[in-house]
N, C-alpha and C positions, 0 to 999 in steps of 0.2 A: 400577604406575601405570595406572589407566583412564580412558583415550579414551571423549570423550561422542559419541555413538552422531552428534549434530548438530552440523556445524560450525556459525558464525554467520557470515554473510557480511556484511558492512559497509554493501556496495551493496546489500543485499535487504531491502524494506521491509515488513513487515506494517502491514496498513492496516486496522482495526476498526472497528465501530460505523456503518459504512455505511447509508444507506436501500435499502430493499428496491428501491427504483426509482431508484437510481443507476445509470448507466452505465457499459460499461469505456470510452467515451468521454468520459464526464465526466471519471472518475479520472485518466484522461491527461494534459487538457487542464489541469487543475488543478496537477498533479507535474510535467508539461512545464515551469511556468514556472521551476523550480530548477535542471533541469541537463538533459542529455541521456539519455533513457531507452533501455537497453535491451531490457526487459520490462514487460510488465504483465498482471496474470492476474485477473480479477475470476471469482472463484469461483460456478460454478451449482450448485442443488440439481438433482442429476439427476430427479427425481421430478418435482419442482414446475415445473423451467425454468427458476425464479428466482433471484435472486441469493441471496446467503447471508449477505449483509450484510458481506463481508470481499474484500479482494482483498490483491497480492502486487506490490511496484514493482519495479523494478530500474534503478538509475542506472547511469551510463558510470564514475564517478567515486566514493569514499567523503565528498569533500567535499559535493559535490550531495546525496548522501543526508541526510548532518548538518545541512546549512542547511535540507531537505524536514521534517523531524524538528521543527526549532529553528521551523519557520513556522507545519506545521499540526496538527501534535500539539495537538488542542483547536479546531481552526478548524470552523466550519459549514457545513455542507454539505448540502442537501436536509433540513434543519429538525435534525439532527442532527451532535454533535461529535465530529470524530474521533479514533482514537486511533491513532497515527502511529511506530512504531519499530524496529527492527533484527528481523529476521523471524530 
């Protein structure tokens, strides 16, 4: 039997399709209002400085995550919609 090399973690959210000039403040503030965060990692291009258009949540709770999911999978944000689910 083979074990995938990645577990999935429930609470860990991949976050896509970001604007290049999003904030990891922004993304906080916004995932904030569904539950208590643990984490949050807005990914840089080390080269550029810039964002990479992706970041990474993490909730207290898997419920919080799944209402995160259920709210803005597709919601807009800096002219663009996100893509929102289980990292």
């Amino acid at each position: 039997m083979q074990q995938d090399a990645a577990q999935e973690n429930p609470k860990k959210l991949f976050v896509g399709n970001l604007s290049f000039n999003t904030t990891r403040e922004t993304v906080e503030s916004i995932f904030s209002e569904y539950g208590t965060l643990t984490d949050v990692a807005l990914i840089i291009d080390r080269m550029s400085g810039r964002s990479k258009g992706i970041a990474f949540v993490t909730f207290e709770t898997q419920e919080q995550a799944q209402a995160a999911i259920e709210a803005l999978n597709g919601f807009e944000v800096d002219g663009r919609e996100l893509i929102v689910n289980v990292a």
